[in-house]
N, CA and C atoms of all chains as a GROMACS GRO file, in nm:
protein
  573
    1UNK      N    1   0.084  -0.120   0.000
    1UNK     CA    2   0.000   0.000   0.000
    1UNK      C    3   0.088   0.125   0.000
    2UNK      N    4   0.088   0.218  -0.062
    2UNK     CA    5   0.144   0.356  -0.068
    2UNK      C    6   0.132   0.427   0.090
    3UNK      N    7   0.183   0.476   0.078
    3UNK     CA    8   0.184   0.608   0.217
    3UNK      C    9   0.064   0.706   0.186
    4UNK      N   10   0.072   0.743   0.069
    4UNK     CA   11  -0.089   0.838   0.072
    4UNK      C   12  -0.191   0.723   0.103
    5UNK      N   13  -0.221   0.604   0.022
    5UNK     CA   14  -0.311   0.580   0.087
    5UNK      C   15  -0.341   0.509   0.207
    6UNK      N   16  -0.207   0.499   0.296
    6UNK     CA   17  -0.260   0.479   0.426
    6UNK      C   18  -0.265   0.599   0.469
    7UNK      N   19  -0.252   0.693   0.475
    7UNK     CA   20  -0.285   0.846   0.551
    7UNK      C   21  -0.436   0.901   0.541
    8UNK      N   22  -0.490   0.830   0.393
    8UNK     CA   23  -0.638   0.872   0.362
    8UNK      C   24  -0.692   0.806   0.450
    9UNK      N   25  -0.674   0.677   0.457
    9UNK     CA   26  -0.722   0.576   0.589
    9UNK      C   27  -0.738   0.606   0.697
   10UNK      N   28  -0.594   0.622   0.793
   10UNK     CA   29  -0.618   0.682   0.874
   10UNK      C   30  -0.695   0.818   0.943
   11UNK      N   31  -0.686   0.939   0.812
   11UNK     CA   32  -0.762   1.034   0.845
   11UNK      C   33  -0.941   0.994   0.864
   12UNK      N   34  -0.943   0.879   0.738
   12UNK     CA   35  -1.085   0.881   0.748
   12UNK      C   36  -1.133   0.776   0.829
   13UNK      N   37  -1.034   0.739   0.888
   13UNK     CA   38  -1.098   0.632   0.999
   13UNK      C   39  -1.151   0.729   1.173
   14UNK      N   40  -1.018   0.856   1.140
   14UNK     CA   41  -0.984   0.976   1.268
   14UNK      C   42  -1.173   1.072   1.224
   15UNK      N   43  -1.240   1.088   1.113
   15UNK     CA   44  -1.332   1.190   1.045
   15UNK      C   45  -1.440   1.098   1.110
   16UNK      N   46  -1.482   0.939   1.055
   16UNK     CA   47  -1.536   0.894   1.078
   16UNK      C   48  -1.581   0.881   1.236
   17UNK      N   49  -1.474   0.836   1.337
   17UNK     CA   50  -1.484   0.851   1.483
   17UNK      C   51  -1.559   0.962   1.538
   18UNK      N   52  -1.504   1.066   1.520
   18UNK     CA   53  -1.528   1.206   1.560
   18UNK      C   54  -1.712   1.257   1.525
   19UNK      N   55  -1.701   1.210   1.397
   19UNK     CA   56  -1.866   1.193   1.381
   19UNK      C   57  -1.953   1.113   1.426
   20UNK      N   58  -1.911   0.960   1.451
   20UNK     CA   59  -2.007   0.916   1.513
   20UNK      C   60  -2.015   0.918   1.636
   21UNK      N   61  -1.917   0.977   1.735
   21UNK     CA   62  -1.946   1.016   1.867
   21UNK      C   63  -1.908   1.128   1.930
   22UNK      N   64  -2.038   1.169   1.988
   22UNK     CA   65  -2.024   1.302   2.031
   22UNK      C   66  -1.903   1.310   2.145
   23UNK      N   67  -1.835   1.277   2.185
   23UNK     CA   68  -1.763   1.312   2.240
   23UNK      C   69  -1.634   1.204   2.246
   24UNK      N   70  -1.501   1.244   2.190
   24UNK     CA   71  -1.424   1.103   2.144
   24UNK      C   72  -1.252   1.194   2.257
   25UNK      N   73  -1.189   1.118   2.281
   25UNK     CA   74  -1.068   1.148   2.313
   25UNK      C   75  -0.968   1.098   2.279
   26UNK      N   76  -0.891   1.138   2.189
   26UNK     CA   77  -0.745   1.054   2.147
   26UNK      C   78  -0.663   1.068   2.223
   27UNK      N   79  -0.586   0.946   2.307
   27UNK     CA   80  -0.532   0.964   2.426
   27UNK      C   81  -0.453   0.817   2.431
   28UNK      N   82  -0.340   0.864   2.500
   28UNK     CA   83  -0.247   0.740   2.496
   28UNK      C   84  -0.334   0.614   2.631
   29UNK      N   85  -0.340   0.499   2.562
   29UNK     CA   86  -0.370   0.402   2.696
   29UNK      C   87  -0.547   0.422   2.668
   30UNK      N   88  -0.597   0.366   2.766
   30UNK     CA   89  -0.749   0.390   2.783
   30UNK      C   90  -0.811   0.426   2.910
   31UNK      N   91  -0.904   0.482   2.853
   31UNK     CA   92  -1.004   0.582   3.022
   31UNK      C   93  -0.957   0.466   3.156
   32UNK      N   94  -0.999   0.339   3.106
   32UNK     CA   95  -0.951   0.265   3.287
   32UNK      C   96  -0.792   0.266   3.292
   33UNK      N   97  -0.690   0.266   3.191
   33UNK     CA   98  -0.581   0.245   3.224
   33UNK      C   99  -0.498   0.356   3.134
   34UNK      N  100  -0.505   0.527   3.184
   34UNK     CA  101  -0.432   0.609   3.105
   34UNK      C  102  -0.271   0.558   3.078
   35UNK      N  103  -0.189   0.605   2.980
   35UNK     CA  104  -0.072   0.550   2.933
   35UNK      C  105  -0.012   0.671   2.975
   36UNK      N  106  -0.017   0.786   3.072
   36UNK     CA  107   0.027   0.916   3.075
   36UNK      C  108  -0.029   0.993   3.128
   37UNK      N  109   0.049   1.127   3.196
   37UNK     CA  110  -0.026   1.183   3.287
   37UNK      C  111  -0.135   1.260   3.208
   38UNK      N  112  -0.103   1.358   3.114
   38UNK     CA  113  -0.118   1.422   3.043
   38UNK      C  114  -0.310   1.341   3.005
   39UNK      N  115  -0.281   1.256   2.914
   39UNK     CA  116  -0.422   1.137   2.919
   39UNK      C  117  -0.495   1.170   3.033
   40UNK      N  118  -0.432   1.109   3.136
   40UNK     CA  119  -0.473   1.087   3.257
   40UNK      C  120  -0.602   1.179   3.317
   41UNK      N  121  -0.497   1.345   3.305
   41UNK     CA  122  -0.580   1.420   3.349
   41UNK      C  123  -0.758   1.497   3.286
   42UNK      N  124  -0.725   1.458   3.127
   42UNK     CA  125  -0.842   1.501   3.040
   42UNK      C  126  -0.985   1.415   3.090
   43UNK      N  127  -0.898   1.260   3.096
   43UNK     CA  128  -1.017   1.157   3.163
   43UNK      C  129  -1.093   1.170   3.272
   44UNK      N  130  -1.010   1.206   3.390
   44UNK     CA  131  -1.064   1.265   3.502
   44UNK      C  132  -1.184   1.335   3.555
   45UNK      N  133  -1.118   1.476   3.469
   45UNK     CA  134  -1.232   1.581   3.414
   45UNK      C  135  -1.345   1.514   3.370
   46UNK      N  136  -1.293   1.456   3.230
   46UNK     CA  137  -1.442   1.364   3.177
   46UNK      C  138  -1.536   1.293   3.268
   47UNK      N  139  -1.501   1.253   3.351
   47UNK     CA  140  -1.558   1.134   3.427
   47UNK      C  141  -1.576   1.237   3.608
   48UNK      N  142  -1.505   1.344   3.625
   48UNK     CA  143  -1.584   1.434   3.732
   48UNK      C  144  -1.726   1.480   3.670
   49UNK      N  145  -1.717   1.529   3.556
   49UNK     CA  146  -1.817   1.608   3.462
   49UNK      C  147  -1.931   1.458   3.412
   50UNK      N  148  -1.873   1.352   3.441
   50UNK     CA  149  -2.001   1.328   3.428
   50UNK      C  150  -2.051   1.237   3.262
   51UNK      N  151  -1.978   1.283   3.206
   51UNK     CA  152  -1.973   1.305   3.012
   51UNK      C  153  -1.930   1.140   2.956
   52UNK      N  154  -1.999   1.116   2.874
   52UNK     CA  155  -2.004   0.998   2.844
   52UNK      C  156  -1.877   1.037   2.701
   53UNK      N  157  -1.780   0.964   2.715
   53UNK     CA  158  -1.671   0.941   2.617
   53UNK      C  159  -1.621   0.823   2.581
   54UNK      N  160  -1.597   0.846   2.451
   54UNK     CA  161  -1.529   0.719   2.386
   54UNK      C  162  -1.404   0.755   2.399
   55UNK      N  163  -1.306   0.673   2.434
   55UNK     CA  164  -1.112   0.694   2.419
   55UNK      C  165  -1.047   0.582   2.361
   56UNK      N  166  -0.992   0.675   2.203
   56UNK     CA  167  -0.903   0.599   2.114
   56UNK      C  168  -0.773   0.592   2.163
   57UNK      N  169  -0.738   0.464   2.172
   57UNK     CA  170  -0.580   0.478   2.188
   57UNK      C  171  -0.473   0.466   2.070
   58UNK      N  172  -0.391   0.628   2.085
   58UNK     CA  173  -0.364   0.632   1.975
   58UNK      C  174  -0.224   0.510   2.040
   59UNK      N  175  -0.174   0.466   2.124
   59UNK     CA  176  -0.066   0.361   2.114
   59UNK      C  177  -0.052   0.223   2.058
   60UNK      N  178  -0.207   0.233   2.001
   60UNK     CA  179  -0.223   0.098   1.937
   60UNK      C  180  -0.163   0.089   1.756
   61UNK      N  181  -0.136   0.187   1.695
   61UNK     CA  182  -0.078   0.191   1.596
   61UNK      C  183  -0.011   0.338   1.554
   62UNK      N  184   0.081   0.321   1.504
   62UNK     CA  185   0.167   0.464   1.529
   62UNK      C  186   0.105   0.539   1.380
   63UNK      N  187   0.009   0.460   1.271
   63UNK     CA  188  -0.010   0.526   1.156
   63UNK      C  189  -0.120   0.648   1.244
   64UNK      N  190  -0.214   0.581   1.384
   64UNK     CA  191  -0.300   0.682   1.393
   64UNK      C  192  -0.259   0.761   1.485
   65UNK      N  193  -0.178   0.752   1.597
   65UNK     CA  194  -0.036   0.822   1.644
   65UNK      C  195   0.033   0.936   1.553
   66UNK      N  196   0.027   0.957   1.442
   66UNK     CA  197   0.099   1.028   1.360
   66UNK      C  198  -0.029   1.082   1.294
   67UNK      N  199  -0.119   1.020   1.248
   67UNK     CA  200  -0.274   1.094   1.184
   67UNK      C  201  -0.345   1.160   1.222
   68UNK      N  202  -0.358   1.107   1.385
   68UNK     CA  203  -0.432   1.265   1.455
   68UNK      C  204  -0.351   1.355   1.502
   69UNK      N  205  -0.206   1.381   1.477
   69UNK     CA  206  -0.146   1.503   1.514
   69UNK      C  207  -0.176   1.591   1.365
   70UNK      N  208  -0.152   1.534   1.246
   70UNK     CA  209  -0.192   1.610   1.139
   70UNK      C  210  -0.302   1.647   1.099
   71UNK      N  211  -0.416   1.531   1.137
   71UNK     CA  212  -0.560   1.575   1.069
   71UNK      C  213  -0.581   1.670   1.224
   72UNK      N  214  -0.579   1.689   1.326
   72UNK     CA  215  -0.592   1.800   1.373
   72UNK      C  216  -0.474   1.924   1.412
   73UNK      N  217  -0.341   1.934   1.346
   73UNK     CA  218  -0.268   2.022   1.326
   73UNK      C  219  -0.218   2.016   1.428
   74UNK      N  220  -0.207   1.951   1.508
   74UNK     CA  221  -0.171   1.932   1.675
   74UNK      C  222  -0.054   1.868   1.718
   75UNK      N  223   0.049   1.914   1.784
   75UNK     CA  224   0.138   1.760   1.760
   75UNK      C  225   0.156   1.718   1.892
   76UNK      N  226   0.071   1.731   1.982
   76UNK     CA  227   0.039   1.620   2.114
   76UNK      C  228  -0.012   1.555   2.134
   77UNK      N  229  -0.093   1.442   2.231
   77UNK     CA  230  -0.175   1.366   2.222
   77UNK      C  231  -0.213   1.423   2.396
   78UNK      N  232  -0.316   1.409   2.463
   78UNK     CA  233  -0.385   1.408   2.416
   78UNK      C  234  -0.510   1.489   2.370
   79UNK      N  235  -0.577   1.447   2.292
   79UNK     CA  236  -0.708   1.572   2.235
   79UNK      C  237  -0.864   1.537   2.203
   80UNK      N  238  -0.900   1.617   2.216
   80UNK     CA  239  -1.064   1.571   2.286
   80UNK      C  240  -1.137   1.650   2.176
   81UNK      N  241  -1.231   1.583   2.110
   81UNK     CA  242  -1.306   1.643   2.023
   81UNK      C  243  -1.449   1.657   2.055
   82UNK      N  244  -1.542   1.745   2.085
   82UNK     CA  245  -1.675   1.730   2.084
   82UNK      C  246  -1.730   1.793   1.971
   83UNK      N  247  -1.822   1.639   1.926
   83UNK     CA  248  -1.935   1.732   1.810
   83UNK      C  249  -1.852   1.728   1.664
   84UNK      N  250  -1.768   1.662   1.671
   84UNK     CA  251  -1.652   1.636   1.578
   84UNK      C  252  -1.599   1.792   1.529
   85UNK      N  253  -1.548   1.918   1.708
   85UNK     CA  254  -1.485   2.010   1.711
   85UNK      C  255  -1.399   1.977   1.805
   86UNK      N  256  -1.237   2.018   1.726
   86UNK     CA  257  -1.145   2.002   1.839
   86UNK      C  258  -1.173   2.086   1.939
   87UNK      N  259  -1.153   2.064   2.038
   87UNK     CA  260  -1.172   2.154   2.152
   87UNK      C  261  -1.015   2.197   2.196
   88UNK      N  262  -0.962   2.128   2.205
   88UNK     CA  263  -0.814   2.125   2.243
   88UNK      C  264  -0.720   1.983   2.328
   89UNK      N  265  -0.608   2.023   2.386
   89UNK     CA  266  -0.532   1.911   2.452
   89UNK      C  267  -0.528   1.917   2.597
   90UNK      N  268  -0.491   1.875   2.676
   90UNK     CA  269  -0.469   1.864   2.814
   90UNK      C  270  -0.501   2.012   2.910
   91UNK      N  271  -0.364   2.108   2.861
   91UNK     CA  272  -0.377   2.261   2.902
   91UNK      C  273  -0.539   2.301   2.886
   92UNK      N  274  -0.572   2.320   2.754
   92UNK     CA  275  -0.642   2.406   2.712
   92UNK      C  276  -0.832   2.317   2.817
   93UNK      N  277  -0.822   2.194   2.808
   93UNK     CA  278  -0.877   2.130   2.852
   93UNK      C  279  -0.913   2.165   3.015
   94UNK      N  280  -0.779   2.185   3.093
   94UNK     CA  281  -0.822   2.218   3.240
   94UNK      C  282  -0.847   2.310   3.262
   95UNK      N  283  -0.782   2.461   3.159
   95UNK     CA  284  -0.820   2.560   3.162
   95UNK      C  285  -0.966   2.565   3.185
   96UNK      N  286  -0.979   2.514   3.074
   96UNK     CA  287  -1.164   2.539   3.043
   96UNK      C  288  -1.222   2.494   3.149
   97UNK      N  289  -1.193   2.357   3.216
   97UNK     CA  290  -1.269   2.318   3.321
   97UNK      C  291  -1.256   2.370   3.427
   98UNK      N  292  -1.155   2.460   3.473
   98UNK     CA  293  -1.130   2.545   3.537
   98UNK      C  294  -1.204   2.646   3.565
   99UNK      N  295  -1.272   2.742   3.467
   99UNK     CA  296  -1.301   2.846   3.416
   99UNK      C  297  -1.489   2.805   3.399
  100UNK      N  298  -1.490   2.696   3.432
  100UNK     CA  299  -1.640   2.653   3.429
  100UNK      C  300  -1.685   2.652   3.258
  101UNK      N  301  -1.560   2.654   3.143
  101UNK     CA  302  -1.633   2.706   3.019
  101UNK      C  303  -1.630   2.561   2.945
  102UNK      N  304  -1.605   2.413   2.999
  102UNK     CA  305  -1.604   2.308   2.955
  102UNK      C  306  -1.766   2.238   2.990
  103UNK      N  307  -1.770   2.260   3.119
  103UNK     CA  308  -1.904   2.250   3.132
  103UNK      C  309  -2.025   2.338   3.097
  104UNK      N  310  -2.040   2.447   3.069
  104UNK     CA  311  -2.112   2.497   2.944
  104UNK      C  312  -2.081   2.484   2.815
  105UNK      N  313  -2.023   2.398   2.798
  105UNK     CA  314  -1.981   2.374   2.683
  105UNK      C  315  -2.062   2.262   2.668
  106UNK      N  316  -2.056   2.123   2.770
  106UNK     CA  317  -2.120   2.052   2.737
  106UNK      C  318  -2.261   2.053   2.754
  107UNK      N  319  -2.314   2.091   2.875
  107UNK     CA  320  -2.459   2.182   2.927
  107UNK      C  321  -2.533   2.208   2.755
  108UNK      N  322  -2.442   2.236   2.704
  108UNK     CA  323  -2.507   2.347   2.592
  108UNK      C  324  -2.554   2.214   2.494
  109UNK      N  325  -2.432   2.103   2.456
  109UNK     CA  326  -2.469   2.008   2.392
  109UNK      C  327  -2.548   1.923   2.462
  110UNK      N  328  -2.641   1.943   2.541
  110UNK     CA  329  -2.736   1.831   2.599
  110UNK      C  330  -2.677   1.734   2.678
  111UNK      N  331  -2.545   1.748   2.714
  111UNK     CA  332  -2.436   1.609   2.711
  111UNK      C  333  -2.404   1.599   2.910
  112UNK      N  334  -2.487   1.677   2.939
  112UNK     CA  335  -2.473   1.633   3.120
  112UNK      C  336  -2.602   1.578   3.158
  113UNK      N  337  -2.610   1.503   3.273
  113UNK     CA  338  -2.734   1.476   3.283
  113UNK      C  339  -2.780   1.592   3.406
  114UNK      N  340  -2.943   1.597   3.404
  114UNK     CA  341  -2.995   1.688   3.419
  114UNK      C  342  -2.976   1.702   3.598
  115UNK      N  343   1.535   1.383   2.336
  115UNK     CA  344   1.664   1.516   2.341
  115UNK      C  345   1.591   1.624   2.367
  116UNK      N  346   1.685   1.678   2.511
  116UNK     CA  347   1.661   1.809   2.566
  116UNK      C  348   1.672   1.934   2.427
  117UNK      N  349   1.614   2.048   2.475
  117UNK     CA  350   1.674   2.174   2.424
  117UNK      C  351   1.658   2.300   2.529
  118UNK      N  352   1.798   2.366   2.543
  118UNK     CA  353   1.818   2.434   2.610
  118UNK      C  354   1.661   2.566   2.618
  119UNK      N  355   1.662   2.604   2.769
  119UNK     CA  356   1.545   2.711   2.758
  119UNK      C  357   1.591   2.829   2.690
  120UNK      N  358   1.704   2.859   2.660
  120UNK     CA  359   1.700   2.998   2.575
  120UNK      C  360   1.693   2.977   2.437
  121UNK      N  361   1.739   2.861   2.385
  121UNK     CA  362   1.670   2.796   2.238
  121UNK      C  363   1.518   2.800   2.244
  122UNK      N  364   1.432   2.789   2.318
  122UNK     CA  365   1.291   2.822   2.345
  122UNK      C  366   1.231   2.918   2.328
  123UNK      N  367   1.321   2.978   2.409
  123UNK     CA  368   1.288   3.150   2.442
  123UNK      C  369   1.315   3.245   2.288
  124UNK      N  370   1.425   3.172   2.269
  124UNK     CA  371   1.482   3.199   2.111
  124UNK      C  372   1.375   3.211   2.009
  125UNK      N  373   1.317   3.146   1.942
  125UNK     CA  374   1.196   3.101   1.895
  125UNK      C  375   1.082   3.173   1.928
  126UNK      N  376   1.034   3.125   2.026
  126UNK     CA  377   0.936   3.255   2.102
  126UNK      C  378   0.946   3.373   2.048
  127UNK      N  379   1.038   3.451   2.115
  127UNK     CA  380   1.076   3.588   2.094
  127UNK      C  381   1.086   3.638   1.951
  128UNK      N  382   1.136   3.528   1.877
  128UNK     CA  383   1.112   3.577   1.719
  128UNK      C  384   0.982   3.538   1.703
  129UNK      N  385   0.876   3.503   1.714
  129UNK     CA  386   0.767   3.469   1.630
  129UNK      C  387   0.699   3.607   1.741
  130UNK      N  388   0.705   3.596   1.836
  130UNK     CA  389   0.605   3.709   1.906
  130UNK      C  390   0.686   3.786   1.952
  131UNK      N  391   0.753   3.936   1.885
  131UNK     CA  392   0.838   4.026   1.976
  131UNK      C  393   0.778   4.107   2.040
  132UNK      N  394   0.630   4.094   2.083
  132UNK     CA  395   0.632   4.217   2.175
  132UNK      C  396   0.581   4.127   2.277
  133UNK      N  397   0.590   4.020   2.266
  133UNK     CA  398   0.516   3.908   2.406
  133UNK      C  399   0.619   3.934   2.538
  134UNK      N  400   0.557   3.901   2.653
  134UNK     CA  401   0.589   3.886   2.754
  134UNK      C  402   0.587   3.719   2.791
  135UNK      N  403   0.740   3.684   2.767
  135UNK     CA  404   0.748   3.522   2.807
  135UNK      C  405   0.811   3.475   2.982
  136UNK      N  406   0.764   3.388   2.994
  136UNK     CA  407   0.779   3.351   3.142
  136UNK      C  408   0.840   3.188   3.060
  137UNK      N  409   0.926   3.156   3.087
  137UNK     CA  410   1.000   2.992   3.050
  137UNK      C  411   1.035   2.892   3.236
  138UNK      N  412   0.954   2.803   3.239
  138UNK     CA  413   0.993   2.678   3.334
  138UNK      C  414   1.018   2.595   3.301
  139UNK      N  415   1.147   2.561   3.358
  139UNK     CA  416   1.195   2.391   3.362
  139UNK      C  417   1.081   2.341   3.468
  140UNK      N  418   0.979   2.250   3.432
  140UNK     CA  419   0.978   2.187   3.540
  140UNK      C  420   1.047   2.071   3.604
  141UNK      N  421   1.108   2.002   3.491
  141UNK     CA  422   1.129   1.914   3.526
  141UNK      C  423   1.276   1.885   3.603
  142UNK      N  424   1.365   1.992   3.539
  142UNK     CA  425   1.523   2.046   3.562
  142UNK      C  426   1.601   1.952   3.409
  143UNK      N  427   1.518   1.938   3.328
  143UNK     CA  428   1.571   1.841   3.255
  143UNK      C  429   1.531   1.904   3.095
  144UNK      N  430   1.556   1.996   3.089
  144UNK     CA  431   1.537   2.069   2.931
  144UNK      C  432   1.415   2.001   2.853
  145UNK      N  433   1.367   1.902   2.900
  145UNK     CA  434   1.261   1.877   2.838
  145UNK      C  435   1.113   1.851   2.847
  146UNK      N  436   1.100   1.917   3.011
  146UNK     CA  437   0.941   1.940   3.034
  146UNK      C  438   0.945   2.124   3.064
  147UNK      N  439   0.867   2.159   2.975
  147UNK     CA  440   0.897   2.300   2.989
  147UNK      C  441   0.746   2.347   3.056
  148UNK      N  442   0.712   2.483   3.100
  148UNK     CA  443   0.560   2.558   3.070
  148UNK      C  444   0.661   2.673   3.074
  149UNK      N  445   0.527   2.759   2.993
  149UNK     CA  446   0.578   2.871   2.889
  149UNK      C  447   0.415   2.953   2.904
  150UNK      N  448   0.439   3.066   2.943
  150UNK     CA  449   0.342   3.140   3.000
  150UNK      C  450   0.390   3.294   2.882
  151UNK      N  451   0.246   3.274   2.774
  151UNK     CA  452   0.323   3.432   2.688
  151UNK      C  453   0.167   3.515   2.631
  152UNK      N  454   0.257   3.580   2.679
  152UNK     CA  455   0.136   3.742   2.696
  152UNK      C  456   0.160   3.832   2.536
  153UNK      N  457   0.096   3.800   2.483
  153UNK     CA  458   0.116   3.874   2.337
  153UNK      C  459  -0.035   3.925   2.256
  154UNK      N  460  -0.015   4.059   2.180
  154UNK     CA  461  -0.100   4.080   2.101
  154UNK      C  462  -0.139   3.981   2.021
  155UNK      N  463  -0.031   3.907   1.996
  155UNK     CA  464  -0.105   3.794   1.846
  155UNK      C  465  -0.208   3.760   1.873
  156UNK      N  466  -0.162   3.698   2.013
  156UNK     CA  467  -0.359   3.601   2.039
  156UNK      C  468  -0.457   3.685   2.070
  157UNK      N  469  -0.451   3.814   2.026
  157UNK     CA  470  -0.626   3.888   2.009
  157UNK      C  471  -0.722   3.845   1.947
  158UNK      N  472  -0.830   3.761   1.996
  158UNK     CA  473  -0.954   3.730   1.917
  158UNK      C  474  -0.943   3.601   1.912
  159UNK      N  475  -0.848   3.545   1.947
  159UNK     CA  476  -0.836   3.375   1.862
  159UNK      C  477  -0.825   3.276   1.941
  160UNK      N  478  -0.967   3.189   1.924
  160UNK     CA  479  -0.926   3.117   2.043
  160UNK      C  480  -0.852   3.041   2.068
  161UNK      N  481  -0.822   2.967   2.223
  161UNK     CA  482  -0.742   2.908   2.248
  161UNK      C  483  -0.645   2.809   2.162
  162UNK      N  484  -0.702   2.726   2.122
  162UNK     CA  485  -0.668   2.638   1.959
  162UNK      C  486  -0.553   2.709   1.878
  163UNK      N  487  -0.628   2.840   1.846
  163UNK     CA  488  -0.571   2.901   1.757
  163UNK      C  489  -0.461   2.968   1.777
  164UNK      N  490  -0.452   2.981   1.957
  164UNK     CA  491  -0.368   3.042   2.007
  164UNK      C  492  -0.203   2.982   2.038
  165UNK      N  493  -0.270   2.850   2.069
  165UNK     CA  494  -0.175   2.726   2.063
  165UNK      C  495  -0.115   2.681   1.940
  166UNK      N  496  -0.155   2.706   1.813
  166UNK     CA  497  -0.104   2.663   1.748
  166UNK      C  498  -0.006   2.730   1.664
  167UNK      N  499  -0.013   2.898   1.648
  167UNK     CA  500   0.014   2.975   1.638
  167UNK      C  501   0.198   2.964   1.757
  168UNK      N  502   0.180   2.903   1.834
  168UNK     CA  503   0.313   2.885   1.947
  168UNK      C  504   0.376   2.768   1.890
  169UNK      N  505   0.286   2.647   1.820
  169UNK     CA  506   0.353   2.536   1.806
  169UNK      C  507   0.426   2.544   1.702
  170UNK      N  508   0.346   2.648   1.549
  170UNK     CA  509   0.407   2.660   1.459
  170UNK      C  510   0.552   2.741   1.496
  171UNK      N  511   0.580   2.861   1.584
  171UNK     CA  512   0.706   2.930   1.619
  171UNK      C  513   0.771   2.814   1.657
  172UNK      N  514   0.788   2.674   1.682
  172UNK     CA  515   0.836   2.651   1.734
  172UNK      C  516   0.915   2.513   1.639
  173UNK      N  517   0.851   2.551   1.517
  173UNK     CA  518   0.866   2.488   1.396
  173UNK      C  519   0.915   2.313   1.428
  174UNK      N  520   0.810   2.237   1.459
  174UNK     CA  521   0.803   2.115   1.422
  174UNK      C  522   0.874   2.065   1.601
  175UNK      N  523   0.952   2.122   1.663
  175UNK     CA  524   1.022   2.048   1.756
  175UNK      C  525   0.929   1.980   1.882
  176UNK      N  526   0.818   2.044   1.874
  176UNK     CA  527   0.699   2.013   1.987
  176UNK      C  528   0.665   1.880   1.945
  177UNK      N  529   0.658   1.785   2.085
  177UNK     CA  530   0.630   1.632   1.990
  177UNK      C  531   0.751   1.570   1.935
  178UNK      N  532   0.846   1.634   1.871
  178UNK     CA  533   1.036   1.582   1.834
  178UNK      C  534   1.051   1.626   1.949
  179UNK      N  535   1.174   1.701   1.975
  179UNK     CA  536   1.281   1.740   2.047
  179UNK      C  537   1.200   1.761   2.151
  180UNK      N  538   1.060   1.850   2.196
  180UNK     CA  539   1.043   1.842   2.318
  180UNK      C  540   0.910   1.830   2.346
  181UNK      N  541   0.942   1.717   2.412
  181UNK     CA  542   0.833   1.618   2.499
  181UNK      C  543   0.726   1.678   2.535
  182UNK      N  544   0.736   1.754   2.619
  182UNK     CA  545   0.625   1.847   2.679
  182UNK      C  546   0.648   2.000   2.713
  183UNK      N  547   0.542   2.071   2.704
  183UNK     CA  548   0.560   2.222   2.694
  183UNK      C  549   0.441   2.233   2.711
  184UNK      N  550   0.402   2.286   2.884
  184UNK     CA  551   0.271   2.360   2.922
  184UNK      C  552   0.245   2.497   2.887
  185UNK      N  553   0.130   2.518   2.789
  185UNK     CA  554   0.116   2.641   2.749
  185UNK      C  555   0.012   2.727   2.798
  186UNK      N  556   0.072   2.858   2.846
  186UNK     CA  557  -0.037   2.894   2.897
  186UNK      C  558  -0.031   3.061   2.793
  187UNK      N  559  -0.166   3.111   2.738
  187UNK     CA  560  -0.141   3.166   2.668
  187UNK      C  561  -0.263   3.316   2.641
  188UNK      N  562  -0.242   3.403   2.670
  188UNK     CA  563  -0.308   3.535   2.659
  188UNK      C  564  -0.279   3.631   2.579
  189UNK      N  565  -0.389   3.710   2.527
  189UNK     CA  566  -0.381   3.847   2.463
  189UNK      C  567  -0.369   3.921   2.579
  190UNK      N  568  -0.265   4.081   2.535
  190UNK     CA  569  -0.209   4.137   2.590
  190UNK      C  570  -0.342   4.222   2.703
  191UNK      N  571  -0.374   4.231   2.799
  191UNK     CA  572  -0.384   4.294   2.906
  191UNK      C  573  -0.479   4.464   2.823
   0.00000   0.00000   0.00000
């Protein structure tokens, strides 16, 4: 297989995810067993807040390790998409939850329970 | 592989010269940094945009050469 077309793959396997769930996290390791602090801490949040997430691990193949730093311009892991919108990585992540603007964020998408 | 904090600062300072940069080792090991920068650029743009705008100054080494770099990042005051 060529390198372009495993990159189309991977992106459209990264397009596909993001759309079918509202709320996805690419993150080393998985929600019960983060691979990193960084991971670690986005999950947390997720799971104080309440928020039902799916978490890809990007350590399971380095083509998607390398695909979601490009298809979202990003070159960390990890990153949290709602609504198939990046929201951001770790920092930008506690900030927000910090700042109370993650949870109106989700509030807004229907995505806490009542 | 480490890179020294004034190679950081280096970078920085050319992509944003009128920013106000704050550079931490946290780790004492050149390669867990946070980087606290106060600049006009990021007027209007959000966070995302703000971050990436730092990653590009920093041309490709974020993720290579260094591991981690906490960003914390504001329009000027």
């Amino acid at each position: 297989m060529t390198e372009t077309a495993q990159t189309d793959i991977v992106s459209e396997f990264i397009g596909k995810t993001i759309a079918e769930n509202p709320v996805t996290l690419f993150m080393k390791g998985t929600p019960e067993q983060p691979g990193c602090g960084f991971s670690a801490i986005v999950v947390q949040i997720l799971d104080h807040l309440g928020v039902d997430f799916v978490g890809v691990n990007v350590l399971q193949s380095d083509d998607l390790r390398q695909g979601i730093k490009a298809f979202s311009d990003w070159p960390t892991i990890p990153q949290l998409y709602v609504k198939g919108e990046f929201v951001g990585g770790s920092d930008i992540v506690r900030e927000m939850f910090q700042s109370g603007e993650l949870k109106t964020l989700f509030a807004e998408q229907g995505m806490l329970a009542a | 592989m480490p890179i020294p904090a004034a190679e950081l600062e280096a970078d920085l300072r050319a992509a944003f010269p009128d920013a106000k940069i704050v550079i931490e080792d946290l780790a004492g090991d050149g390669d867990h940094y946070r980087a606290r920068i106060v600049s006009s650029a990021f007027a209007g743009l959000p966070r995302v945009k703000q971050h990436q705008l730092v990653y590009a100054a920093l041309s490709g080494k974020m993720g290579g050469a260094l591991h981690a770099l906490a960003l914390e990042t504001s329009p000027a005051p």
